[in-house]
C-alpha positions as CSV (number, residue, x, y, z in Angstrom):
1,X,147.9,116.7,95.5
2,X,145.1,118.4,93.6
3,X,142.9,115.2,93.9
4,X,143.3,115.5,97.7
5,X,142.6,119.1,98.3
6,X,139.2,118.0,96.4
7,X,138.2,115.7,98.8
8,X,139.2,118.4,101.6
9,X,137.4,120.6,100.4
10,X,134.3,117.7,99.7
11,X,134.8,116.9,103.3
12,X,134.2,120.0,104.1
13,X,131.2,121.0,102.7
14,X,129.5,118.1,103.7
15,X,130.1,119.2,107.2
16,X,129.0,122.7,106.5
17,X,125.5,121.5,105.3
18,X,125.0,119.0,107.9
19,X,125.9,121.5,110.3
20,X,123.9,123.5,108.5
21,X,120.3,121.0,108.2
22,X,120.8,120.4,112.2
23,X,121.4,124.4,112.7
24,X,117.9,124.5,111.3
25,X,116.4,123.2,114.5
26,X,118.8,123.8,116.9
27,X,117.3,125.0,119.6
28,X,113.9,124.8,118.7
29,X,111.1,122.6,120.0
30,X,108.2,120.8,117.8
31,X,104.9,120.1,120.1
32,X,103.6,116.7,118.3
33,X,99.5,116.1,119.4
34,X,97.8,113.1,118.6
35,X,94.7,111.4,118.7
36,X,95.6,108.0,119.8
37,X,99.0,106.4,119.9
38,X,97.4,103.0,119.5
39,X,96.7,103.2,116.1
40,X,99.7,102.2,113.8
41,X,99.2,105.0,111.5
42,X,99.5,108.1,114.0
43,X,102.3,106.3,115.4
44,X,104.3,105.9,112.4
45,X,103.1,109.7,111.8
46,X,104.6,110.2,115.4
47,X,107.5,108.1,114.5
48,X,108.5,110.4,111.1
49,X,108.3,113.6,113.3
50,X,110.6,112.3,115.9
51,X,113.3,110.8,114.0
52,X,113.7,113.7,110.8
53,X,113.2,116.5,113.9
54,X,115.7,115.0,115.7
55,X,118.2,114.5,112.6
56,X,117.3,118.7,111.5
57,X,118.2,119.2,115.4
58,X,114.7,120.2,116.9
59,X,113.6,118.7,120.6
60,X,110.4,116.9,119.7
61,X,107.3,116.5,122.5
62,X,104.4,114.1,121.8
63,X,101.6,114.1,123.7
64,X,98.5,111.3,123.1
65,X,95.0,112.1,123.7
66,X,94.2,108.3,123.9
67,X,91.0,109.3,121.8
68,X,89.6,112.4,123.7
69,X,89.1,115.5,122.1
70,X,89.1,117.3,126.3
71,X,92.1,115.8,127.0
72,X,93.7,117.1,123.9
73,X,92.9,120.6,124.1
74,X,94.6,120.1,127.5
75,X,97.9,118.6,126.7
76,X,98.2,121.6,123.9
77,X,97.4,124.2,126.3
78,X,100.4,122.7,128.1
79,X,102.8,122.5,125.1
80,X,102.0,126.0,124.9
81,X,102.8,127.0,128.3
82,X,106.0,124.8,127.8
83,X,106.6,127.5,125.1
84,X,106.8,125.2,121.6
85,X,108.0,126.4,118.7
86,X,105.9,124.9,116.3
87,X,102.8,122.2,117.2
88,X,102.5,119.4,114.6
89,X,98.3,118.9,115.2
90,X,96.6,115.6,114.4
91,X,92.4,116.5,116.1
92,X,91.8,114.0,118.2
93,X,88.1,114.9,116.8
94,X,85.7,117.5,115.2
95,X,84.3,118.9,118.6
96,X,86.5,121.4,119.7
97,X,88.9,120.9,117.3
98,X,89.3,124.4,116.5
99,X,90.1,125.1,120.2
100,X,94.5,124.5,120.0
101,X,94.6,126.0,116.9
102,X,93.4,129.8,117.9
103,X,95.2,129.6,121.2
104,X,98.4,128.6,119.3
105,X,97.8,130.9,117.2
106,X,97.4,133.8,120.4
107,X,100.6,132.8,121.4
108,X,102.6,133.4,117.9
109,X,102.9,129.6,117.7
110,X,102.5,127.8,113.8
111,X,100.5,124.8,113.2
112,X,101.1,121.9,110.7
113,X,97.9,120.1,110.3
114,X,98.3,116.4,109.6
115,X,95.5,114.1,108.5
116,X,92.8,116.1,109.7
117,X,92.2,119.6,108.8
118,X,90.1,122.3,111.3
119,X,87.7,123.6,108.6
120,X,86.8,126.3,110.6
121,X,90.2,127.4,111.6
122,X,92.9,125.7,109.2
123,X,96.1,125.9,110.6
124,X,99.2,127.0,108.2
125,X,99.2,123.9,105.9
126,X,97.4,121.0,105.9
127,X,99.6,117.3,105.0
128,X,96.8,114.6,104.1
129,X,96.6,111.5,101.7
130,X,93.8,111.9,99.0
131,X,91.6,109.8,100.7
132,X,88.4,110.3,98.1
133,X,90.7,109.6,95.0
134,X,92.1,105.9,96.8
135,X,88.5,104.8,98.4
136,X,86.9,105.7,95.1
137,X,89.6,103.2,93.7
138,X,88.7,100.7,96.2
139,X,85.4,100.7,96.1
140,X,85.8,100.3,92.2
141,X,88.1,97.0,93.1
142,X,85.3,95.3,94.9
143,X,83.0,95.8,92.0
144,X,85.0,94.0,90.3
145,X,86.1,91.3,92.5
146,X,82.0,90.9,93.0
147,X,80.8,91.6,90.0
148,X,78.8,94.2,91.5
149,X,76.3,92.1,93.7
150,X,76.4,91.7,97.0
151,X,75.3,93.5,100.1
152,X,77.9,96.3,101.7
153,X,78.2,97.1,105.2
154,X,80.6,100.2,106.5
155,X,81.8,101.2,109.5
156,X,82.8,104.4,109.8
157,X,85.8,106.5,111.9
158,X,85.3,109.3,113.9
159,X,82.0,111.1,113.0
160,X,82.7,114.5,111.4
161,X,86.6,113.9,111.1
162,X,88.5,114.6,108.0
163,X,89.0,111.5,106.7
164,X,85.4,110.2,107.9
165,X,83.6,112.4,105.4
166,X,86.0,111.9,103.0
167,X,86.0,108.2,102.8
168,X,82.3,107.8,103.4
169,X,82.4,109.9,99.9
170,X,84.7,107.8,98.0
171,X,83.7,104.3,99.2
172,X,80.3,105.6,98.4
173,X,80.9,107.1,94.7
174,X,82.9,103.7,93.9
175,X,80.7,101.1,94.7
176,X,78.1,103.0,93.3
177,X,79.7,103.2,89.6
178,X,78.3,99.4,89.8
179,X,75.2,99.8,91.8
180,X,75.9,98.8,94.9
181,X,74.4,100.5,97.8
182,X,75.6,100.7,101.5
183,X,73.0,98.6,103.9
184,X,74.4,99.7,107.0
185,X,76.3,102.4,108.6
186,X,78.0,102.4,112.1
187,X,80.4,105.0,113.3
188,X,83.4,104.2,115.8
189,X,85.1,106.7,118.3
190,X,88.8,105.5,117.8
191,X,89.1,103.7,114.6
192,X,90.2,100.7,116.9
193,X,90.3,97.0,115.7
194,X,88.0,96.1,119.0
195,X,85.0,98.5,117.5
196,X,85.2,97.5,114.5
197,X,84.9,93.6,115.4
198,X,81.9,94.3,117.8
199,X,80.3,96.1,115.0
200,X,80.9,94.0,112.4
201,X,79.5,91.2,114.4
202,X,76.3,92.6,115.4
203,X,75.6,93.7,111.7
204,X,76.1,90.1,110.5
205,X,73.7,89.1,113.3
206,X,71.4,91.5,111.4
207,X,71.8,90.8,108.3
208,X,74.1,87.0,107.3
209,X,73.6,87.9,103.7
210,X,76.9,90.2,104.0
211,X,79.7,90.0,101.9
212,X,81.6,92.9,101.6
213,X,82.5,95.0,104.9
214,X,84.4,98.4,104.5
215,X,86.2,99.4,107.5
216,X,87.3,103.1,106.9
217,X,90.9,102.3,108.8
218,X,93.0,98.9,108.9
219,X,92.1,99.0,112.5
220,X,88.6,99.0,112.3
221,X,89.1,96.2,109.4
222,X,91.4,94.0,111.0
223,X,88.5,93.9,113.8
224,X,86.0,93.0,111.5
225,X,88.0,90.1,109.7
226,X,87.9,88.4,113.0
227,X,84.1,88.7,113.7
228,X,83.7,87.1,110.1
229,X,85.7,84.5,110.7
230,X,84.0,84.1,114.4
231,X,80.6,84.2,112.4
232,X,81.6,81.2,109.5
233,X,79.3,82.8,107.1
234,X,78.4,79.9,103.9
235,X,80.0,82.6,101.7
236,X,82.8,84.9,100.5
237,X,83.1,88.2,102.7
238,X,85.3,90.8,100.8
239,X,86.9,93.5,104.4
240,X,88.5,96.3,103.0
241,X,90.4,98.6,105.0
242,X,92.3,101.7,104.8
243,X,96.3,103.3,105.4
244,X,98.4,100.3,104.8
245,X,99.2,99.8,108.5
246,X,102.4,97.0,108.2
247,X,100.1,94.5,110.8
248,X,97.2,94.7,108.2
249,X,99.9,94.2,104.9
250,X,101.5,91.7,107.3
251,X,97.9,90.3,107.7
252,X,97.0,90.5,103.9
253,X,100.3,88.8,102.6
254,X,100.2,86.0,105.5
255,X,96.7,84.8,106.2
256,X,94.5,86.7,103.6
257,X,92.0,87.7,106.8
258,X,92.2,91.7,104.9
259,X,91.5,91.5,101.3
260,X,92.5,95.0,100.2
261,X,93.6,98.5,102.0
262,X,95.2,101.8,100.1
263,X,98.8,102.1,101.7
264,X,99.0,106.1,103.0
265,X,102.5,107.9,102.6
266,X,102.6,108.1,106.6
267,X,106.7,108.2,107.1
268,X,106.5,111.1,104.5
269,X,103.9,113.0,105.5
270,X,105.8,113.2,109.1
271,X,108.8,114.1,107.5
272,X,106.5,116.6,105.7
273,X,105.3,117.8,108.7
274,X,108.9,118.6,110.3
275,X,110.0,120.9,106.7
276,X,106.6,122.9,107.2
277,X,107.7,123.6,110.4
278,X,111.8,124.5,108.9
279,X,109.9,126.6,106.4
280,X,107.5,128.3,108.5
281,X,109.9,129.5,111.5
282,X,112.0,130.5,108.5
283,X,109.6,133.0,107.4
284,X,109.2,130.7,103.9
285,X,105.3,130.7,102.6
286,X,103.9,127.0,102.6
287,X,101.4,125.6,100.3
288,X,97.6,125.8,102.1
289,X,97.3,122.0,100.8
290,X,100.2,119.4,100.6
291,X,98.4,116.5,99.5
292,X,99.8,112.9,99.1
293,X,98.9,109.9,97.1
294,X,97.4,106.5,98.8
295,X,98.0,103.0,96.5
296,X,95.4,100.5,96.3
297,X,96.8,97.9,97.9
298,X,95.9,94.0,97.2
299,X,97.7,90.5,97.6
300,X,99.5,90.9,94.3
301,X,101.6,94.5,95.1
302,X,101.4,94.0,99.0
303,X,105.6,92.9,98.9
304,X,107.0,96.1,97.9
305,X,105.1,98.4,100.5
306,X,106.2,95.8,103.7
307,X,109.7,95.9,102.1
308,X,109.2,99.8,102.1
309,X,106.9,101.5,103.7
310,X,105.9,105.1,101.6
């Protein structure tokens, strides 16, 4: 008898804080903006927001700016008028970026910044991977897979973004620990696989002596593989990418076209994004920073993040 009025009474609180965890959004609407729904790592981002909002009760909204900063600072003026209660806020890009987050602001609404911070006007807390710790990593890892020769291409993301300056600065400080310098420098407007191979293609038209080729995303990297392998240089060409995307850890396990990537926390940093949100419209302070870890990523430990993606 006194074994069963414990599991009542188990039974019963397990209700309670269920109840309780979907009371916290009940209700309540998150306004999710991002820069391009295209790219496997905002929609995974996307994907962590919707399904942990959902499951702590809140109605979730996602807007995509398909990659232009206008039409985002559009679709966030209409969250707002659709009265959000929160907007998770990936920039679609540096110009104007600053725009959503004072007019959310004006109208009493918090904003989680994810990925990419507004420098100028930061919103309540900013979720990001370390991006300058991972590509310093990287560019370390192709040192030693080339013994430090070779000639390095990059092609960048978004000019001015977040992540851009950041992983210009690590790949940069890692490949110089062995003294290799960066020959070329191109910059892409959506971090897309199609940029990156028409890139990568005319800078081995420029210059066949290439062999290593950092794309700053997987997208841009998986693009590039394919002009190298359209181009059938005489030699080795080391593409490195960046987020762990599961096509590109796919790609890297199956076919070897990707040689190495650093695999970004992207289903935690959206649940992150949703317990900002819990805290904030609970009156709880958040950190300014909530930083995440990115793993170099290679052939040899690519199983266990395609079995589990962070």
């Amino acid at each position: 008898m006194i074994k069963f009025k414990k599991l009542v009474l188990a039974a019963v609180a397990t209700t309670v804080l269920a109840g309780t965890a979907y009371a916290q959004g009940a209700g309540k609407t998150i306004g999710v903006a991002v820069p391009n729904l295209q790219a496997d790592f905002f929609n995974i981002i996307k994907q962590g927001v919707e399904n942990y909002g959902k499951e702590k009760g809140y109605k979730v909204v996602v807007v995509d700016a398909k990659g232009d900063a206008a039409t985002q600072v559009n679709q966030i003026q209409d969250l707002i008028a659709q009265k959000i209660d929160a907007l998770v806020y990936i920039p679609a890009g540096a110009t104007a970026a600053a725009v959503p987050v004072r007019a959310a602001r004006k109208a009493g609404i918090p904003v989680i910044n994810v990925d990419r911070n507004v420098d100028s006007d930061p919103g309540d807390t900013f979720i990001y991977g370390r991006s300058v710790a991972a590509t310093t990593e990287l560019g370390k890892w192709i040192c030693e897979k080339t013994g430090g020769e070779g000639t390095a291409v990059m092609i960048h993301g978004q000019r001015g973004t977040t992540p851009e300056k950041e992983r210009t600065e690590g790949f940069t400080a890692g490949l110089a620990s062995c003294g290799i310098k960066i020959s070329q420098h191109q910059w892409t407007e959506r971090w897309a696989a199609d940029e990156g191979n028409r890139i990568a293609q005319d800078m081995l038209q420029r210059d066949p002596s290439i062999n290593i080729i950092i794309g700053q995303a997987d997208g841009i990297a998986m693009g590039a593989s394919q002009a190298v392998k359209l181009a059938k240089p005489n030699h080795k060409v080391w593409v490195v990418g960046f987020d762990g995307d599961p096509g590109a850890l796919l790609a890297m396990k199956n076919n070897g076209t990707l040689d190495a990537t650093a695999t970004q926390q992207t289903w935690t940093m959206g649940k992150m994004a949703v317990d900002a949100v819990t805290d904030v419209l609970a009156g709880k302070a958040v950190p300014k920073d909530q930083p995440t870890d990115a793993r170099v990523t290679t052939k040899e430990n690519v199983d266990q993040f395609i079995k589990q993606h962070p």
